[in-house]
ZAFIMAR-689715 format. One record per residue (C-alpha): x, y, z; residue in three letters. Coordinates in Angstrom, 3 decimals, always signed. Each point is the difference from the previous one (the first is absolute). Last residue first. Example, Ala and Ser with C-alpha at 12.3 -4.5 7.8 and 13.67 -1.06 7.14 Angstrom:
<recs>
+----------+----------+----------+--------+
!        x !        y !        z ! residu !
+----------+----------+----------+--------+
!  +13.670 !   -1.060 !   +7.140 !    SER !
!   -1.370 !   -3.440 !   +0.660 !    ALA !
+----------+----------+----------+--------+
</recs>
This chain:
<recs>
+----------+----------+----------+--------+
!        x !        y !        z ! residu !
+----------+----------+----------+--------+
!  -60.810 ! +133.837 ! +193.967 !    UNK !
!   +1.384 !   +2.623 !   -2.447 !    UNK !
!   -2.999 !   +0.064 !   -2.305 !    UNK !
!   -2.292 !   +0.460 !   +3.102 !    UNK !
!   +2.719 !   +2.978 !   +1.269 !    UNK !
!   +0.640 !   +1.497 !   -3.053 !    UNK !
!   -4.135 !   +0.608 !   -0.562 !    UNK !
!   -0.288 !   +1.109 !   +3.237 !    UNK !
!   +2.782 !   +2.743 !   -0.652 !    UNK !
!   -1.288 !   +0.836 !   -2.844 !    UNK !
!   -3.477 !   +0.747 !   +1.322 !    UNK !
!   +1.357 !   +2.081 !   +2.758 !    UNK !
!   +2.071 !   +2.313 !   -2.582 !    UNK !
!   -3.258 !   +0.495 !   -2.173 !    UNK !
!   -1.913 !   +1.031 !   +3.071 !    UNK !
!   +2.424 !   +2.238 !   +1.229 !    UNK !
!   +0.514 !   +1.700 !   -3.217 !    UNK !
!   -3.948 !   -0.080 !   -0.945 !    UNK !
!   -0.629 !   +1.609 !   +3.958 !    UNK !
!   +2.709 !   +2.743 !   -1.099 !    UNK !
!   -1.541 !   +0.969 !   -3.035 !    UNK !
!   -2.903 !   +0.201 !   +1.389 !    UNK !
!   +1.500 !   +1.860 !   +2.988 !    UNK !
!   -2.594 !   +3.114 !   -0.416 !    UNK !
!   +0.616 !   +1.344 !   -3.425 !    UNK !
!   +2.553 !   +2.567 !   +1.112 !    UNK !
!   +1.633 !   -2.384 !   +2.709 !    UNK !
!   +1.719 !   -2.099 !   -2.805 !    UNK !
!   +1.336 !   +3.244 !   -1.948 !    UNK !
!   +1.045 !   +1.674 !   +2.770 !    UNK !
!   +2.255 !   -3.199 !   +1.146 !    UNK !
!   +1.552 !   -0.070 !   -3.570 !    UNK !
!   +0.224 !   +3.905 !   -0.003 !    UNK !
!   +2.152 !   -0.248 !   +3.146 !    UNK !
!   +2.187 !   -3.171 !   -1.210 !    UNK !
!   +0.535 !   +1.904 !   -3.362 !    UNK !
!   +1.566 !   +3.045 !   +1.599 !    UNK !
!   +3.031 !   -1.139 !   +2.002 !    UNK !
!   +1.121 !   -2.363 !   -2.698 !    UNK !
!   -0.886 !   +2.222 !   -2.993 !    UNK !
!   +1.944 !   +3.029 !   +2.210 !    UNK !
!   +2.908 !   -2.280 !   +0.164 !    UNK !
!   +0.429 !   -0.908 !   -3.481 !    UNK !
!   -0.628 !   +3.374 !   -1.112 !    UNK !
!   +2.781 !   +1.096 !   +1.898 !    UNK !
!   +2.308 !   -2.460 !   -1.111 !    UNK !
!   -1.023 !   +0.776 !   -4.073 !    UNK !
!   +1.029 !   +3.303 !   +0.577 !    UNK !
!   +3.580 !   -0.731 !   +2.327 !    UNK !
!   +0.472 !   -2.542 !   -2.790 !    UNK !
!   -0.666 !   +3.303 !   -2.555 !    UNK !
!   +2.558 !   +1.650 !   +1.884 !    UNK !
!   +2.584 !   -2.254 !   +0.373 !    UNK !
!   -0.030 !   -0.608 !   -4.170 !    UNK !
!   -0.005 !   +3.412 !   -0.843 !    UNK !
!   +2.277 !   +1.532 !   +2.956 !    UNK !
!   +2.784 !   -2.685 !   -2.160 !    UNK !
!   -0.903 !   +0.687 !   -3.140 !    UNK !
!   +1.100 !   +3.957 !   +0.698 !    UNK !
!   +2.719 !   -1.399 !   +2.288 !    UNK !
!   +1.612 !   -1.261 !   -3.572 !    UNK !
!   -0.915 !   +2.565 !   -1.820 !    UNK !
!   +2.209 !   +2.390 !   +2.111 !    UNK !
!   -0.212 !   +2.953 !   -1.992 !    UNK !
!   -1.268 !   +2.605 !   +2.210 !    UNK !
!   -2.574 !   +1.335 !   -2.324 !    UNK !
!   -1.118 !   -4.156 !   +0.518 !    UNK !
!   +0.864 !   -0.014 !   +3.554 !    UNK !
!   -2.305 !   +2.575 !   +0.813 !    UNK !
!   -2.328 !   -1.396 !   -2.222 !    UNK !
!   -0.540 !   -2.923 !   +1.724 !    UNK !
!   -0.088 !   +1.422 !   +3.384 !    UNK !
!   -3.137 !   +2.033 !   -0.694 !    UNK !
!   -1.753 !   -2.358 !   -1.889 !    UNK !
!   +0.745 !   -3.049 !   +2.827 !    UNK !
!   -1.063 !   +3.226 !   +2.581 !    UNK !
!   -2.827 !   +0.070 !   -1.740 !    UNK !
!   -1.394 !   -2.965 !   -0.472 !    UNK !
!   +0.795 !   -1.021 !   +3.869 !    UNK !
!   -1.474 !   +3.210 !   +0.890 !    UNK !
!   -3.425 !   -0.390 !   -1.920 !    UNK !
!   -0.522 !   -4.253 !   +1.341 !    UNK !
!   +0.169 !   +0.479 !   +3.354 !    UNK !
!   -2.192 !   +3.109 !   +0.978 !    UNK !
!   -2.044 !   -1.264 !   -2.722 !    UNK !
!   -0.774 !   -2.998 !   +1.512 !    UNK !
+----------+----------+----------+--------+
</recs>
């Protein structure tokens, strides 16, 4: 993540003030607001890439308990819709 995360800050602190001893206030606001919704983007997509990995870890760590409960749980539910459906 830091790979992603260090040159996006600085290259949105970098261009910023450029533009700032430059004078164009305007393009100044402007690097500001793309740059932190290139920020927030990437953290977006490394939370989506990464949470679906330590989910899975997580569930095999204490030998599919966790898992077993899940697809008990879900099993149950669905029996219980279907008799209440019928």
């Amino acid at each position: 993540m830091d790979r992603v995360i260090d040159p996006i800050i600085a290259d949105i602190q970098t261009e910023h003030e450029e533009n700032v001893r430059a004078g164009v206030w305007w393009r100044a606001a402007w690097i500001c607001v793309s740059g932190y919704a290139a920020f927030w983007k990437a953290v977006g997509l490394h939370t989506l890439r990464s949470v679906p990995r330590a989910l899975w870890n997580g569930i095999a760590e204490d030998g599919w308990t966790l898992g077993r409960m899940m697809a008990y749980s879900l099993g149950a539910s669905v029996a219980v819709t279907l008799l209440l459906a019928a």
